[in-house]
C-alpha positions as CSV (number, residue, x, y, z in Angstrom):
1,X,144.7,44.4,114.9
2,X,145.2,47.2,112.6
3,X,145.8,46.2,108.9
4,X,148.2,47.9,106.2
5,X,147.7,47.1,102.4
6,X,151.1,47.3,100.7
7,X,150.5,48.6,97.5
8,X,153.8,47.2,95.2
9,X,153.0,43.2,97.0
10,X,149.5,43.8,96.7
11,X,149.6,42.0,100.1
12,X,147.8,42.9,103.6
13,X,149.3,42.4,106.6
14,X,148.3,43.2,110.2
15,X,150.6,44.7,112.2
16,X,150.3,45.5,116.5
17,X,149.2,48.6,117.6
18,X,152.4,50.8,118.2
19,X,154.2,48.9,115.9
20,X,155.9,51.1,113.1
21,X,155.0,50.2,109.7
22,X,158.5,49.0,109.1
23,X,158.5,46.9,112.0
24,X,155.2,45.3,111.3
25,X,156.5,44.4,107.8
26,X,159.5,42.6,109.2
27,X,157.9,40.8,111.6
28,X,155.9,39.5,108.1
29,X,158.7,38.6,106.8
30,X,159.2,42.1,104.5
31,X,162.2,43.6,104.3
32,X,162.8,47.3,102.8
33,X,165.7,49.6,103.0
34,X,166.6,51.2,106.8
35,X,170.1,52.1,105.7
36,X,170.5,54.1,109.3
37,X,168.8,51.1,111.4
38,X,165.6,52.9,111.5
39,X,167.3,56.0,113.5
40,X,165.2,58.4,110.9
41,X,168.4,59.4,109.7
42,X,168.6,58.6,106.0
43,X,165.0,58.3,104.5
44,X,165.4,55.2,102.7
45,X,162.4,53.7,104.6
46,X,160.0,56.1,102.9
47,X,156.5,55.1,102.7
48,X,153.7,57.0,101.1
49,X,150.3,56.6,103.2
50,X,147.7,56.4,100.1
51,X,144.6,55.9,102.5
52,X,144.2,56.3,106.1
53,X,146.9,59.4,106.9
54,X,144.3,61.0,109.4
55,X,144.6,58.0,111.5
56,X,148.1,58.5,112.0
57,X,149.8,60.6,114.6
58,X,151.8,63.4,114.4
59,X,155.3,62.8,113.2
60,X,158.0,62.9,116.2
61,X,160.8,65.2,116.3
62,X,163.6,62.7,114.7
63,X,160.9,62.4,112.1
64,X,159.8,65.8,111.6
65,X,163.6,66.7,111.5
66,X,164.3,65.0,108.4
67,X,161.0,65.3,106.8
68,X,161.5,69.3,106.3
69,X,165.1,68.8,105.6
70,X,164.1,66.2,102.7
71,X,160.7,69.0,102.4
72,X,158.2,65.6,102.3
73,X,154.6,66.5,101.6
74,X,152.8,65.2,104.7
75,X,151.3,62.0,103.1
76,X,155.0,60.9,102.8
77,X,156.2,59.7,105.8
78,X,159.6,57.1,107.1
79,X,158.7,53.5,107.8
80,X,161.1,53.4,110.8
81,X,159.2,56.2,112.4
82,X,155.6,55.9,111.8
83,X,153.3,54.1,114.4
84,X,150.1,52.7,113.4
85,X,146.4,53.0,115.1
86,X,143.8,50.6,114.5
87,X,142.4,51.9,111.7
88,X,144.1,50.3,108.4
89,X,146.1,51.9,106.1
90,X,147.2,51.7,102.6
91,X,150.9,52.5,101.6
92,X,153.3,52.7,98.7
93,X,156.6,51.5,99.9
94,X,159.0,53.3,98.1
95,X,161.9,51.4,97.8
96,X,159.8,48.5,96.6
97,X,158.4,50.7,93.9
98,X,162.0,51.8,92.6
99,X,162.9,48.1,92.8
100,X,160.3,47.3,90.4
101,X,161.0,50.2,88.1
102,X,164.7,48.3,87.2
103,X,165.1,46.7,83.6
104,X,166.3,43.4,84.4
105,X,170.4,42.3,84.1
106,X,171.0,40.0,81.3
């Protein structure tokens, strides 16, 4: 079962083959923004693949649509889109990373 290391939770999880990466974090009890409902219509699922980008496929068209419209580097790449293989990955979850960039309220 293929593995994916998420850098901000310094936490591996396995996710199924096929699975997209924001899938496979749900079903492990991870939530991160999918504003559109993982339709690859807003980018708020945006993941950048630190290690392992070769394994990955090709982006499909909804994908590749609104990665040259947001003009992402190819390491970048949305959650809600983005299948795995079995080779493991390691990925920066954006909106975890600009979570814990805040100042705390008080």
């Amino acid at each position: 079962m293929p593995s994916v290391k998420i850098i901000e939770l310094d936490r591996e999880i396995e996710i199924l083959p096929g699975q997209t990466i924001l899938q496979g974090a749900m079903a492990n009890g991870i939530t991160f923004g999918f504003v559109c409902g993982g339709n690859a219509a807003c980018g708020t699922c945006l993941v950048k693949i630190v290690e392992g980008l070769d394994s990955l496929g090709a982006r499909n068209p909804k994908e590749d649509f609104l990665a040259k419209a947001m003009m992402l580097e190819p390491e970048y790449r949305l959650g809600c889109q983005t299948e795995v293989s079995e080779a493991p990955l390691v990925c920066s979850i954006l909106s975890l990373s600009r979570a814990r960039e805040r100042p705390a309220r008080g």
